[in-house]
DSSP file (Angstrom, degrees, kcal/mol; ACC not computed):
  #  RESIDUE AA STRUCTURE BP1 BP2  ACC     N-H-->O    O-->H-N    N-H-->O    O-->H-N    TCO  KAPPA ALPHA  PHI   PSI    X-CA   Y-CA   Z-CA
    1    1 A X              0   0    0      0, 0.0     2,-0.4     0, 0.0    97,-0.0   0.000 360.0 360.0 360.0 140.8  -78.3  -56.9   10.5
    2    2 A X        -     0   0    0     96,-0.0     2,-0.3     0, 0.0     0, 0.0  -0.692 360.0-141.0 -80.7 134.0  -80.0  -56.4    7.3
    3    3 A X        -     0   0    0     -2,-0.4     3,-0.0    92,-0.0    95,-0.0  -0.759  15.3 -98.1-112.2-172.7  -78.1  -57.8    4.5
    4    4 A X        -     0   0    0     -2,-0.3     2,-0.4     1,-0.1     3,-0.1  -0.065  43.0-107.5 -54.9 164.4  -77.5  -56.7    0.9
    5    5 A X    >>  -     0   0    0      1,-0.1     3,-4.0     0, 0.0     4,-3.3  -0.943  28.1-119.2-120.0 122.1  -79.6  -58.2   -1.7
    6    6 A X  H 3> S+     0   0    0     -2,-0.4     4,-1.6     1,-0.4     5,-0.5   0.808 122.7  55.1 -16.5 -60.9  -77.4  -60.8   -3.8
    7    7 A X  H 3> S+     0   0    0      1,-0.2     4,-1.6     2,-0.2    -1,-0.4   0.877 106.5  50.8 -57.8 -32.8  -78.1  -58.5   -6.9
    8    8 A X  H <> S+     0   0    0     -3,-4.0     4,-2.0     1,-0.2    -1,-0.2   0.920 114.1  44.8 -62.5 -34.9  -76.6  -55.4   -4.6
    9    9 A X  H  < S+     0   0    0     -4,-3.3     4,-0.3     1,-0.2    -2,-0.2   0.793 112.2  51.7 -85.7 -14.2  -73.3  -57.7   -3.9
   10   10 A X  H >X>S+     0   0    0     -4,-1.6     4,-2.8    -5,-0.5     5,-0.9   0.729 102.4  56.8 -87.2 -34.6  -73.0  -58.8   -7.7
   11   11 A X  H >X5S+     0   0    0     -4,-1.6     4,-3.2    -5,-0.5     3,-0.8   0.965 111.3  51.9 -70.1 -49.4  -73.1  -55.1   -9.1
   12   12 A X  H 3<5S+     0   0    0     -4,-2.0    -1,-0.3    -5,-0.3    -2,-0.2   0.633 109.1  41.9 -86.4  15.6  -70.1  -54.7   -6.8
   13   13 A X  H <>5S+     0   0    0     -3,-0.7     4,-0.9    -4,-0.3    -1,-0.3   0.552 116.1  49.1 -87.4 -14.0  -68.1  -57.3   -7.8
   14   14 A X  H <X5S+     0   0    0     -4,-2.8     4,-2.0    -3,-0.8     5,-0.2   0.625 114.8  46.1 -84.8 -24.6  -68.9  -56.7  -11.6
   15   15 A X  H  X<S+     0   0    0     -4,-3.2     4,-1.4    -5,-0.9    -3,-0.2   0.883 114.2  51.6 -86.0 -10.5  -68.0  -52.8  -11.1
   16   16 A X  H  > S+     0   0    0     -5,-0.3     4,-2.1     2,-0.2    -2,-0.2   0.878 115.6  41.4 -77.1 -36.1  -64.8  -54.3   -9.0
   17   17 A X  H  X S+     0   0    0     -4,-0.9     4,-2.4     2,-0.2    71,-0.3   0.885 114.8  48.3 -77.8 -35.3  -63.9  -56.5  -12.0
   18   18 A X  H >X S+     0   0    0     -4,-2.0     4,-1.4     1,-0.2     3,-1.2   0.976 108.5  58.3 -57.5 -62.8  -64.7  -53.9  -14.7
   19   19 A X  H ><>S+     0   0    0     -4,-1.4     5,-1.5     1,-0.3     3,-0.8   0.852 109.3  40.0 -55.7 -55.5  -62.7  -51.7  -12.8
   20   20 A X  H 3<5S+     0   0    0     -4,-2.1     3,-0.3     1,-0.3    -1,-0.3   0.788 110.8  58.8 -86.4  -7.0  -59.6  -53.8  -12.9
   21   21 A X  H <<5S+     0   0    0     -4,-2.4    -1,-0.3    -3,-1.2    -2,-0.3   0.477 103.3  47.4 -67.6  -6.2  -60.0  -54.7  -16.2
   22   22 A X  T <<5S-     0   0    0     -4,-1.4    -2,-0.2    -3,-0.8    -1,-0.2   0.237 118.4-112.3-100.7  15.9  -60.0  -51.1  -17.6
   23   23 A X  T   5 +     0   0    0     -3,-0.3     2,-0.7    -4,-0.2    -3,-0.2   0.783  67.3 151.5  48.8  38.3  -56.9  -50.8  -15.5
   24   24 A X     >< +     0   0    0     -5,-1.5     4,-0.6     1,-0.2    -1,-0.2  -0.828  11.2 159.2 -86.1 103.2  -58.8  -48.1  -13.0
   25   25 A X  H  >  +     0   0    0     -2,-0.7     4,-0.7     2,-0.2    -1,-0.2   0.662  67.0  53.4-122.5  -6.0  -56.9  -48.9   -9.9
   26   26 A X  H  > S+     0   0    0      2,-0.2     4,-2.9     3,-0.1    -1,-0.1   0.940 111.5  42.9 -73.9 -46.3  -57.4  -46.2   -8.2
   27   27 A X  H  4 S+     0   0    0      2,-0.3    -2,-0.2     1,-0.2    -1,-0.1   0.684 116.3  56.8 -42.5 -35.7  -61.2  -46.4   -8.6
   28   28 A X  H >< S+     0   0    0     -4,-0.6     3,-0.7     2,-0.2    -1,-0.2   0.671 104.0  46.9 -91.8 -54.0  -60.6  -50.0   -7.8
   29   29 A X  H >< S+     0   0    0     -4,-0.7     3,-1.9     1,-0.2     2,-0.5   0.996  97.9  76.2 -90.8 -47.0  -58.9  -49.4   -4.7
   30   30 A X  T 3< S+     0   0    0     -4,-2.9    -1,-0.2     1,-0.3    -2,-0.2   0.544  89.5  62.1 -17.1 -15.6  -61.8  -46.8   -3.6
   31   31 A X  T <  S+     0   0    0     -3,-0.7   108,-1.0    -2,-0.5    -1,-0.3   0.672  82.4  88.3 -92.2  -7.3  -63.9  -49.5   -2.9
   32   32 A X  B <  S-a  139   0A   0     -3,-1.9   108,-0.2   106,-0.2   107,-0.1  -0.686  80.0-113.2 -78.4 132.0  -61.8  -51.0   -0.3
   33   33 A X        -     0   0    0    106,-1.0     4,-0.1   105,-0.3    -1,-0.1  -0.270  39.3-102.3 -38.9 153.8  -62.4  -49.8    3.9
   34   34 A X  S    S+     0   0    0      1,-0.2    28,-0.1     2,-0.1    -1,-0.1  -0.380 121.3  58.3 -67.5  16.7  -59.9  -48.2    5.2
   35   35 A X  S    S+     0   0    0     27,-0.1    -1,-0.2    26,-0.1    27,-0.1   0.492  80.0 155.3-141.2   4.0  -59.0  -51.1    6.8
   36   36 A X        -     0   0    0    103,-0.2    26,-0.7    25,-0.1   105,-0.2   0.455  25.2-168.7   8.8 147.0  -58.6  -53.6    4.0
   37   37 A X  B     -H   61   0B   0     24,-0.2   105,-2.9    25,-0.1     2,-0.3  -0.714   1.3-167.0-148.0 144.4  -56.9  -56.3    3.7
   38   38 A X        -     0   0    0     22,-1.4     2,-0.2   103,-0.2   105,-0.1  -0.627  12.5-177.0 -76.4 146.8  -56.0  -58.7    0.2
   39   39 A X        -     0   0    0    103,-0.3   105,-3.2    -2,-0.3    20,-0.2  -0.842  25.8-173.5-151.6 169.3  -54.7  -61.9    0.2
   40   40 A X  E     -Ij  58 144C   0     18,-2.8    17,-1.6    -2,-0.2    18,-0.8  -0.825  29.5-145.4-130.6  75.5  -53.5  -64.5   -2.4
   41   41 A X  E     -I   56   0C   0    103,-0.9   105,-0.4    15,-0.2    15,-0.2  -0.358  26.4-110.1 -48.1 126.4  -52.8  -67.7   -0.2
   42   42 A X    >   -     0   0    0     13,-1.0     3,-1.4     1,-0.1   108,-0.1  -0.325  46.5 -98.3 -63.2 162.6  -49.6  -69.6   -2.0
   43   43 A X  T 3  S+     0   0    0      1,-0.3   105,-0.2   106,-0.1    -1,-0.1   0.440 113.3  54.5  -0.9 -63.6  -51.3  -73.2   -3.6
   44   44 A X  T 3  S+     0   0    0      2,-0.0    -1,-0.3     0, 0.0     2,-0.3  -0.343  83.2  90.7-114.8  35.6  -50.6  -75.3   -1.4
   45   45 A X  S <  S-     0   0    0     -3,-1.4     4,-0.0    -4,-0.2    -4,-0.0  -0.849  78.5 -89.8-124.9 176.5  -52.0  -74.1    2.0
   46   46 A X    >   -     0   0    0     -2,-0.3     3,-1.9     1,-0.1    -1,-0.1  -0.261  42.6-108.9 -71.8 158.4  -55.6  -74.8    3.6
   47   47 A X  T 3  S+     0   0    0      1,-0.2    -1,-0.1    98,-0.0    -6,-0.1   0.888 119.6  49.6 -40.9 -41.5  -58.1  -72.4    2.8
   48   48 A X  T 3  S+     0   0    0      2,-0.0    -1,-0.2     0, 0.0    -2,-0.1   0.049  79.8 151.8-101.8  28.6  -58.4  -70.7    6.4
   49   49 A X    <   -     0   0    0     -3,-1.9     2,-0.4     1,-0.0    -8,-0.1  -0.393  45.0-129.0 -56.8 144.5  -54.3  -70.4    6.2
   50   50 A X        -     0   0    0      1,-0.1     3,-0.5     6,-0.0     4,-0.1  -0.803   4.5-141.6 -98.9 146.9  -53.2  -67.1    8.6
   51   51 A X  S    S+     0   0    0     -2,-0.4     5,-0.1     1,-0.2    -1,-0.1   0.549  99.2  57.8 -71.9 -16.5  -51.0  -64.7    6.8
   52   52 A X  S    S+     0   0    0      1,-0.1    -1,-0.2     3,-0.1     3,-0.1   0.622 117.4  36.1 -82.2  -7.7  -48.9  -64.1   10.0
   53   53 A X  S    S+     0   0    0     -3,-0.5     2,-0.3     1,-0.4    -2,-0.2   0.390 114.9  54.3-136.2 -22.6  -48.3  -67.5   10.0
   54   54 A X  S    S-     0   0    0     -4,-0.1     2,-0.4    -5,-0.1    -1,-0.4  -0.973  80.4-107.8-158.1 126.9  -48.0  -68.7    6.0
   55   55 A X        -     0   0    0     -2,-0.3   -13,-1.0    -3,-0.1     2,-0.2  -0.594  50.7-171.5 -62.1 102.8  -45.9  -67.7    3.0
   56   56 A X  E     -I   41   0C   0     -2,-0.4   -15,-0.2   -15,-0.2     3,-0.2  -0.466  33.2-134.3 -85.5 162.6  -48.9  -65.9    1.0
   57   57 A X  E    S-     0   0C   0    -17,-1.6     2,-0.3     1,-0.5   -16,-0.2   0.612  87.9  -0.8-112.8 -15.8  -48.1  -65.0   -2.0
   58   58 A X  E     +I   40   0C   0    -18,-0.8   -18,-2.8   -16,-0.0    -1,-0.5  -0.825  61.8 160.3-147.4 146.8  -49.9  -61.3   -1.3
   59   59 A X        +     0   0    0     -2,-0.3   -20,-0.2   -20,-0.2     2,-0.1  -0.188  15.4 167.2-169.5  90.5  -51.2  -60.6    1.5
   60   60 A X        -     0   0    0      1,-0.1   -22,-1.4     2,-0.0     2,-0.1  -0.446  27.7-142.2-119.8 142.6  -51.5  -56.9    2.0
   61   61 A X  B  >  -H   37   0B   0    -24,-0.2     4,-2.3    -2,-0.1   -24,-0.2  -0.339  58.7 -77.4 -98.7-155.5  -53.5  -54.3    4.6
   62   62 A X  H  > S+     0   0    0    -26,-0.7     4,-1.6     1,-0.2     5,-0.1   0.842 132.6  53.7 -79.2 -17.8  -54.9  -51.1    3.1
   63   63 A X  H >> S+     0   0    0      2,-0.2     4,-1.8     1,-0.2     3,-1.1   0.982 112.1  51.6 -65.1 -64.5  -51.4  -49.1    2.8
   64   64 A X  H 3> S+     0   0    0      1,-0.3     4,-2.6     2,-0.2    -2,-0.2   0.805 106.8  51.8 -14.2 -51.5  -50.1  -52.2    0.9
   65   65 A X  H 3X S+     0   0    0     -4,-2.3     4,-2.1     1,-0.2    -1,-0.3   0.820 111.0  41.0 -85.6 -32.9  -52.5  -52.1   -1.1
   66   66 A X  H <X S+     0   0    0     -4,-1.6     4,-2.5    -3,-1.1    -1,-0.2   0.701 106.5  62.6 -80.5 -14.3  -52.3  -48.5   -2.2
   67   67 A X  H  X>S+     0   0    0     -4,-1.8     4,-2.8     2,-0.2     5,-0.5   0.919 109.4  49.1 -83.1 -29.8  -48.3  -48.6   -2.4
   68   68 A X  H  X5S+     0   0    0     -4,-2.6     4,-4.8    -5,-0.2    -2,-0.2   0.953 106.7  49.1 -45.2 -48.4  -49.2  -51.4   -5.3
   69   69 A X  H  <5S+     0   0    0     -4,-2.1    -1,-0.2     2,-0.2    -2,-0.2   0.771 106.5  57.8 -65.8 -29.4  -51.5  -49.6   -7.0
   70   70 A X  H >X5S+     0   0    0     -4,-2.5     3,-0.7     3,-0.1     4,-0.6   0.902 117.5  37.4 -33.6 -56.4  -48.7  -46.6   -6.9
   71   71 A X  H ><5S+     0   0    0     -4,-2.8     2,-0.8     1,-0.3     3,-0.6   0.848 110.7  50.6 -94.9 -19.3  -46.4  -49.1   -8.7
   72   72 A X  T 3<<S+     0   0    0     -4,-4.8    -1,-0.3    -5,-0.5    -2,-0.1  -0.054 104.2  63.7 -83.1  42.3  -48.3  -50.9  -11.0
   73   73 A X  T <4 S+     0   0    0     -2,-0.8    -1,-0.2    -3,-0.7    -2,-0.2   0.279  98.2  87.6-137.2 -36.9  -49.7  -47.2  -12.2
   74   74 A X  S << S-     0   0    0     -3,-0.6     3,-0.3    -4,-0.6     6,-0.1  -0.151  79.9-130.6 -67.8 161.7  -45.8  -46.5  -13.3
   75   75 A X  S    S+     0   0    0      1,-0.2    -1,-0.1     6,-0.0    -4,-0.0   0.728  96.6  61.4 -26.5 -60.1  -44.1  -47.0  -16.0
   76   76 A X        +     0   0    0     -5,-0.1     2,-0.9     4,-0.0    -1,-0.2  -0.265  67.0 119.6-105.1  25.6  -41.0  -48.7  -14.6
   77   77 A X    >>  -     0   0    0     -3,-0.3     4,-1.2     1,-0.1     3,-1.0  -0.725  49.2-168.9 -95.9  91.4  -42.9  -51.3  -13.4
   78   78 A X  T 34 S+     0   0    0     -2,-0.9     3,-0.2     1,-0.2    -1,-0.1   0.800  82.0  49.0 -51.2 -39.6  -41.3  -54.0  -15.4
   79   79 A X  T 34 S+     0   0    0      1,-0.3    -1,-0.2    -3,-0.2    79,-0.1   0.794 122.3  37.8 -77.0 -18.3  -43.5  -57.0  -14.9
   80   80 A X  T <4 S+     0   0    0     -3,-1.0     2,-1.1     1,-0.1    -1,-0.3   0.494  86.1 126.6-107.1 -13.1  -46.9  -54.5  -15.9
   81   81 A X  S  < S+     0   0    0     -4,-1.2     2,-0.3    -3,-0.2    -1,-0.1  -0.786  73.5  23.8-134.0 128.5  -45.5  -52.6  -18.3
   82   82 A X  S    S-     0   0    0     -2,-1.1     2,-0.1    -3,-0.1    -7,-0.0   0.755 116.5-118.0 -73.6 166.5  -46.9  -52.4  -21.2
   83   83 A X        -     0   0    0     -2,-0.3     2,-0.5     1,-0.0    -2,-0.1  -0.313  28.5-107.7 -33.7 133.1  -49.8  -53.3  -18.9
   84   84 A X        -     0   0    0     -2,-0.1     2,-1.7    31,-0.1    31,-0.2  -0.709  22.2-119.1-104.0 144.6  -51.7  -56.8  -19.6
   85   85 A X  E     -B  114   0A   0     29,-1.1    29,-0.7    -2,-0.5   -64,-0.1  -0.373  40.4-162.1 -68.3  76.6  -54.8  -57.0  -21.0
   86   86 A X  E     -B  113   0A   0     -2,-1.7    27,-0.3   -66,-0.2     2,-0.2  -0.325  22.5-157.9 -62.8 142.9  -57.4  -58.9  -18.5
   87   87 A X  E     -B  112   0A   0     25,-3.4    25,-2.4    -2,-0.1     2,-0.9  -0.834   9.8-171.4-100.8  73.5  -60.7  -60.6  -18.2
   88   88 A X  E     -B  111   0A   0    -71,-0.3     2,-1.1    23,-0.2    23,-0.2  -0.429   4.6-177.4 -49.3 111.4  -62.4  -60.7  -15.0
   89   89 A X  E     -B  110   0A   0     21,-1.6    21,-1.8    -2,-0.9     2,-0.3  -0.748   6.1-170.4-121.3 117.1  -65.3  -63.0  -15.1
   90   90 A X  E     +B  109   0A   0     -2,-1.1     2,-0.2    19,-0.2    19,-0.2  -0.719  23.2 130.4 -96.1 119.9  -67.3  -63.1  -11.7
   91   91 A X  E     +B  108   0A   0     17,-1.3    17,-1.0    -2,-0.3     3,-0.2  -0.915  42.8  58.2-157.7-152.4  -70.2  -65.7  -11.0
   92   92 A X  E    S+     0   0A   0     -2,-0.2     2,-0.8    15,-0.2    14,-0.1   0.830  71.1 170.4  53.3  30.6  -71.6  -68.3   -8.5
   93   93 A X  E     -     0   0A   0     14,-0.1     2,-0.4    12,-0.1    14,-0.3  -0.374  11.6-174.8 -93.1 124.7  -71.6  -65.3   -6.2
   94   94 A X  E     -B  106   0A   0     12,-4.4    12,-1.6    -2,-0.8     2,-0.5  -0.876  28.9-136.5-110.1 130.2  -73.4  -66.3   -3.0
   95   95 A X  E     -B  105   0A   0     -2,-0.4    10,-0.3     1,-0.2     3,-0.1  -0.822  29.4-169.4 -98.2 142.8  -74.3  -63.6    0.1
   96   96 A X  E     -     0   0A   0      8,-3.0     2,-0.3     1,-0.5     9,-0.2   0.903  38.8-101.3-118.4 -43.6  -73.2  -66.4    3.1
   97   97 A X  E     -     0   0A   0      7,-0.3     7,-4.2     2,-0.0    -1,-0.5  -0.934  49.9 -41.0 166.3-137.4  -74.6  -64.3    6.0
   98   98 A X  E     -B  103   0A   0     -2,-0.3     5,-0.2     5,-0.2     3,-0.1  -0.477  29.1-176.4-120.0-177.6  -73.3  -61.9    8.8
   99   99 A X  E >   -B  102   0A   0      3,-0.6     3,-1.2    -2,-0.1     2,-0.6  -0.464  68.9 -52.4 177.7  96.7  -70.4  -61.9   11.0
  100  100 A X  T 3  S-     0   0    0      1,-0.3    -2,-0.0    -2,-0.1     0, 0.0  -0.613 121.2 -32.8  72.2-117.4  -70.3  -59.0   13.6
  101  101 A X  T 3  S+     0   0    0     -2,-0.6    31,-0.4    -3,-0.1    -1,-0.3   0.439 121.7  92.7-106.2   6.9  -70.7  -56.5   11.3
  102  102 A X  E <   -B   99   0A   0     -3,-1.2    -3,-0.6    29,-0.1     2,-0.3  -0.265  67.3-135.2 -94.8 179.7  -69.1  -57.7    8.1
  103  103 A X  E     -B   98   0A   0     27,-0.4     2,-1.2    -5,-0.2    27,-1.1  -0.978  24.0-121.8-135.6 132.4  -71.4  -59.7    5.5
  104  104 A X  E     - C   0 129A   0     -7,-4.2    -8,-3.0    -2,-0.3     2,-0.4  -0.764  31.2-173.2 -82.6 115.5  -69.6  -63.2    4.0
  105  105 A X  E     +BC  95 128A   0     23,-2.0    23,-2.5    -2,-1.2     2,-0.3  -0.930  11.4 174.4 -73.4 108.4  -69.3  -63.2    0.2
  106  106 A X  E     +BC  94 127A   0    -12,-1.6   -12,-4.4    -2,-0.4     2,-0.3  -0.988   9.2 152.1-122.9 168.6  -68.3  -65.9   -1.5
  107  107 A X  E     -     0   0A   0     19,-1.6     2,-0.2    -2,-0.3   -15,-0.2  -0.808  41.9-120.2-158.5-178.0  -68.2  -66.1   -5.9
  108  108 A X  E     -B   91   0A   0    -17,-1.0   -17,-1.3    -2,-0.3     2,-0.5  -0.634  32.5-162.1-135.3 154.4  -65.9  -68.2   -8.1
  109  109 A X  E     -BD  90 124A   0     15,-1.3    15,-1.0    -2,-0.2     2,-0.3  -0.957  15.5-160.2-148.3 151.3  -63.7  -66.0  -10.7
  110  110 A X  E     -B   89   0A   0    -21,-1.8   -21,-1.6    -2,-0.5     2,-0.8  -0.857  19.8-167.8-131.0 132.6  -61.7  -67.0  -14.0
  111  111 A X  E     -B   88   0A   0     11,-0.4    11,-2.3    -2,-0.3     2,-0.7  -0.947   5.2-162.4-156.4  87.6  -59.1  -64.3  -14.7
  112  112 A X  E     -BE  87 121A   0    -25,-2.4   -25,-3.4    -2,-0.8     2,-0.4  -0.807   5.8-169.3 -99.4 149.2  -57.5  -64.3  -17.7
  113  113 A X  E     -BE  86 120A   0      7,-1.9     7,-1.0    -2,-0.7     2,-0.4  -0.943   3.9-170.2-104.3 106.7  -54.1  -62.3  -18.3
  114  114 A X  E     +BE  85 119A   0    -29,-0.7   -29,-1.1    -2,-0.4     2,-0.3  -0.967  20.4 155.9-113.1 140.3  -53.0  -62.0  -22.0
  115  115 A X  E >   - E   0 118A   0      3,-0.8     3,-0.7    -2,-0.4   -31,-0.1  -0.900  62.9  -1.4-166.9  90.7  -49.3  -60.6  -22.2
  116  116 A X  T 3  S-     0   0    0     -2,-0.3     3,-0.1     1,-0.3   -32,-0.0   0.857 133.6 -49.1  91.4  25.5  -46.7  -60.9  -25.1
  117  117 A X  T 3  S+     0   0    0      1,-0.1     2,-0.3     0, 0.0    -1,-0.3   0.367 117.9 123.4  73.1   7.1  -49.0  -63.2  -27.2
  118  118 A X  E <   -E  115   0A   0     -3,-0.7    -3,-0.8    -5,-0.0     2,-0.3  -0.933  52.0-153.8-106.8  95.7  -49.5  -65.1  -24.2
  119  119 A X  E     -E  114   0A   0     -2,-0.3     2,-0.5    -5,-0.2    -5,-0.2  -0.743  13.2-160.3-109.0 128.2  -52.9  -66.0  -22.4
  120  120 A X  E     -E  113   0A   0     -7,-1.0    -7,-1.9    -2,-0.3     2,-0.7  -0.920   5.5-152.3-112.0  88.4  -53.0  -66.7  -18.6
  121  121 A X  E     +E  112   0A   0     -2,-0.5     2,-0.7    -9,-0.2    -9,-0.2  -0.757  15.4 174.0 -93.1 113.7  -55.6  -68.5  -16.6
  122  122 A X        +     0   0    0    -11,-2.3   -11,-0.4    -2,-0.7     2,-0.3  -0.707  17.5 175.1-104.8  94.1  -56.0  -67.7  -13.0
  123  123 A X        +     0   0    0     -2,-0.7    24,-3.3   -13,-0.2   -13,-0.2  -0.871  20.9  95.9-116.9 142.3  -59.2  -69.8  -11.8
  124  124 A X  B     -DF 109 146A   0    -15,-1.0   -15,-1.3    -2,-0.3     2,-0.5  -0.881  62.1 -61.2-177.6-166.6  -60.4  -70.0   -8.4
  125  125 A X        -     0   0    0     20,-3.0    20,-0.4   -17,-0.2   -17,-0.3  -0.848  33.0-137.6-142.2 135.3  -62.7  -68.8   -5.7
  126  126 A X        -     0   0    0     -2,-0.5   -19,-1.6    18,-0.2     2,-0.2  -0.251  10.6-167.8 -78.4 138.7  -63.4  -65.0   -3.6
  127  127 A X  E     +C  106   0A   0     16,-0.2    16,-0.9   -21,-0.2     2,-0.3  -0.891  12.0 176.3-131.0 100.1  -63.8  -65.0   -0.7
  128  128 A X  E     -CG 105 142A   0    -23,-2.5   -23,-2.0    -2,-0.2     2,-0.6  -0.857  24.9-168.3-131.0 135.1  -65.1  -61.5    0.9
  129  129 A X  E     -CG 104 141A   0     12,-1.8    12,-2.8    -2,-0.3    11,-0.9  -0.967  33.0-168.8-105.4 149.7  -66.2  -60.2    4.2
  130  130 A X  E     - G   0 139A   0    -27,-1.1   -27,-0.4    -2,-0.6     2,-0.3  -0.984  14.4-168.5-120.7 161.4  -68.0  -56.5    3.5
  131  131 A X  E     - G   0 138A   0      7,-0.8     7,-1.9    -2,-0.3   -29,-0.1  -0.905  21.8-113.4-136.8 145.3  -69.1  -53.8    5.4
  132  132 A X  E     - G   0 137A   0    -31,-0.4     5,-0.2    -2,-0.3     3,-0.1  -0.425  16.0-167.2 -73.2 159.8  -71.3  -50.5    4.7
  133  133 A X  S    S-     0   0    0      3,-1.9     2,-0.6    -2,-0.0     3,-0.1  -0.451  73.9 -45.2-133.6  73.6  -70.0  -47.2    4.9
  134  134 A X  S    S-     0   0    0      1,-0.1    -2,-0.1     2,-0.0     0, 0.0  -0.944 123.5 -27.7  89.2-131.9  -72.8  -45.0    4.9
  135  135 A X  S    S+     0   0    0     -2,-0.6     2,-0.2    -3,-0.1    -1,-0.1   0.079 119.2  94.0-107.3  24.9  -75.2  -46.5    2.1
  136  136 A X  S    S-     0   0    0     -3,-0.1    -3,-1.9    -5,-0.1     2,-0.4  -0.849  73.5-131.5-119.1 152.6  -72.4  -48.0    0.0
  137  137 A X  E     + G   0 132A   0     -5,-0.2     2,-0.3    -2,-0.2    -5,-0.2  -0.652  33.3 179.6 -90.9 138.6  -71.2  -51.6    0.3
  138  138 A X  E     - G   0 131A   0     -7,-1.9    -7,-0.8    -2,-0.4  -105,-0.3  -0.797  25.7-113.1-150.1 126.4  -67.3  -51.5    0.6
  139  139 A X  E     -aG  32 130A   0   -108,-1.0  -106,-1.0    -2,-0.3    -9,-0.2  -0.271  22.9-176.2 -73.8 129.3  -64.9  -54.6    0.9
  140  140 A X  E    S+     0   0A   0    -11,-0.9     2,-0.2     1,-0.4   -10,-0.2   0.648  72.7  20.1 -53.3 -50.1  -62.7  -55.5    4.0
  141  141 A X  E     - G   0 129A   0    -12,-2.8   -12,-1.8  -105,-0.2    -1,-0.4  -0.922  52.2-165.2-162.2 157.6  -61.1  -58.3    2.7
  142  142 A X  E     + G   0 128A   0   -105,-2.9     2,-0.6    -2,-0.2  -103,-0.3  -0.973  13.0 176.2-117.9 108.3  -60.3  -59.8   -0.3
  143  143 A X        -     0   0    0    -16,-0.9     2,-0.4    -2,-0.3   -16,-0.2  -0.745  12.1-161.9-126.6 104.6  -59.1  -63.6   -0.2
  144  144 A X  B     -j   40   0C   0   -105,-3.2  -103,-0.9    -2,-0.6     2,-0.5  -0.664   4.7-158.6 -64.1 124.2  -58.4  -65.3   -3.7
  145  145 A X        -     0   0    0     -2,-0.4   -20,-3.0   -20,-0.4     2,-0.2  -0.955  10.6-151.4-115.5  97.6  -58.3  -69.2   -3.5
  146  146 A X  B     -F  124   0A   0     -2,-0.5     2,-1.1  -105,-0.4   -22,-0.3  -0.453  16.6-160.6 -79.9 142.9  -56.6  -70.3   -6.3
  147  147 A X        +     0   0    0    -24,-3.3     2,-0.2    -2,-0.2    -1,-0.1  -0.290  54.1 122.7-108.8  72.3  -57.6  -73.7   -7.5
  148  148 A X  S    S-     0   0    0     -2,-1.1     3,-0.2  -105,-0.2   -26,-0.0  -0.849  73.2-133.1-114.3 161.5  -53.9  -74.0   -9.7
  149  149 A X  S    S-     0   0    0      1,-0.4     2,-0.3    -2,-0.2    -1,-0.2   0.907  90.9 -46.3 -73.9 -51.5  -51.6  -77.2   -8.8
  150  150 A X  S    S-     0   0    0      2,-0.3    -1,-0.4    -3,-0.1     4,-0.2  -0.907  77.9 -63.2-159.8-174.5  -48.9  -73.4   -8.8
  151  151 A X  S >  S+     0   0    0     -2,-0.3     3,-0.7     4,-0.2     2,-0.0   0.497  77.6 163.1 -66.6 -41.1  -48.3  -70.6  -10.8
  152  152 A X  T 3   +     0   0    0      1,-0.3    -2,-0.3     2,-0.2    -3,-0.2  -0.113  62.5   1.6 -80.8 133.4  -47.1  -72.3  -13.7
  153  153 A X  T 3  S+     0   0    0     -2,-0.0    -1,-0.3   -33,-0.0     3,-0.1  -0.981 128.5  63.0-111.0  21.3  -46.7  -71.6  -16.3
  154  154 A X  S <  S-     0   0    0     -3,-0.7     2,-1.5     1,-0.2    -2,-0.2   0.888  81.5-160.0 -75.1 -25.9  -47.9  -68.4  -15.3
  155  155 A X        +     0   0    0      2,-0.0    -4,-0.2     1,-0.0    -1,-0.2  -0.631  62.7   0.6 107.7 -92.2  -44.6  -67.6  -12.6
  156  156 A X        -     0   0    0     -2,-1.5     2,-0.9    -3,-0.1    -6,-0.0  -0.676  68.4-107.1-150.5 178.5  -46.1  -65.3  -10.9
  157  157 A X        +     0   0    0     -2,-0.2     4,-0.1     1,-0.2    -2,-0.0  -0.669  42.0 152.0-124.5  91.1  -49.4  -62.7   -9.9
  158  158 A X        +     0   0    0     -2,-0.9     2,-0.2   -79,-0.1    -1,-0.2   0.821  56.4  52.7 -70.5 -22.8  -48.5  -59.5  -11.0
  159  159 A X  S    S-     0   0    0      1,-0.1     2,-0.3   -79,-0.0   -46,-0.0  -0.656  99.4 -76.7-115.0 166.4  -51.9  -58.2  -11.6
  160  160 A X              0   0    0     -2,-0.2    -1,-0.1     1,-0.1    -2,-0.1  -0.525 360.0 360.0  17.6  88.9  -54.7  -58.1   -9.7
  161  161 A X              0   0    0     -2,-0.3    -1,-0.1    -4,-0.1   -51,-0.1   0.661 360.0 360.0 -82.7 360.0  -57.1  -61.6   -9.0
């Protein structure tokens, strides 16, 4: 397998984080297969924790993933609305080699949320297998590895890591 050139795997993690920072989430979710899957592992589990297995704090296939982007696009989504203003900042992004067909991604993120005069840091590290589709790179899975003791004082992850 050939793989992506670092610089190919950084423009699509900067066009994934621009994307969820302009609050495109539909666009956003176009970049996931059709076989997706997110996760958020809660704090305090190992890295290679299974979601069948372990209280995640998301951990969602690609229908999941589209019924969020449904509610966090309304209105009456309490926790989002108004909507909060984010900073994805994407680096360290490394291409880790193949597996089957997939390609290993890992980068490091900072994610700030500001909300209600209130600024949020969610710092941590991505974890990604991807796969082509055609000629486009498109992600498989998503795992955010938070490096927080917990959510406080942030609560909870409404938005998008």
């Amino acid at each position: 397998m050939n793989l992506p050139t670092r610089s190919a795997v950084e423009d699509l993690l900067f066009l994934e984080a621009d994307l969820l920072d302009q609050w495109k989430l539909n666009d956003w979710l176009a970049l996931y297969a059709t076989d997706a899957r997110y996760e958020v592992p809660s704090t305090d589990l190992a890295k290679d924790a299974d979601p069948d297995n372990s209280l995640f704090y998301i951990a969602d296939d690609r229908t999941r993933l589209e019924q969020r982007v449904i509610r966090l696009n309304k209105k009456s989504m309490w926790s989002e609305s108004p909507r909060s203003r984010t900073r994805h900042l994407v680096s360290n992004v490394r291409v880790l080699g193949a597996e089957g067909d997939d390609i290993l991604v890992s980068a490091a993120f900072a994610v700030y949320r500001t909300k209600w005069g209130n600024t949020d840091l969610f710092v941590g590290a991505y974890h990604y297998l991807l796969c082509r589709e055609g000629d486009a790179l498109r992600i498989r899975k998503k795992r955010c590895l938070l490096d927080l003791d917990g959510l406080r004082p942030q609560g909870r992850v409404s938005i998008l890591l």
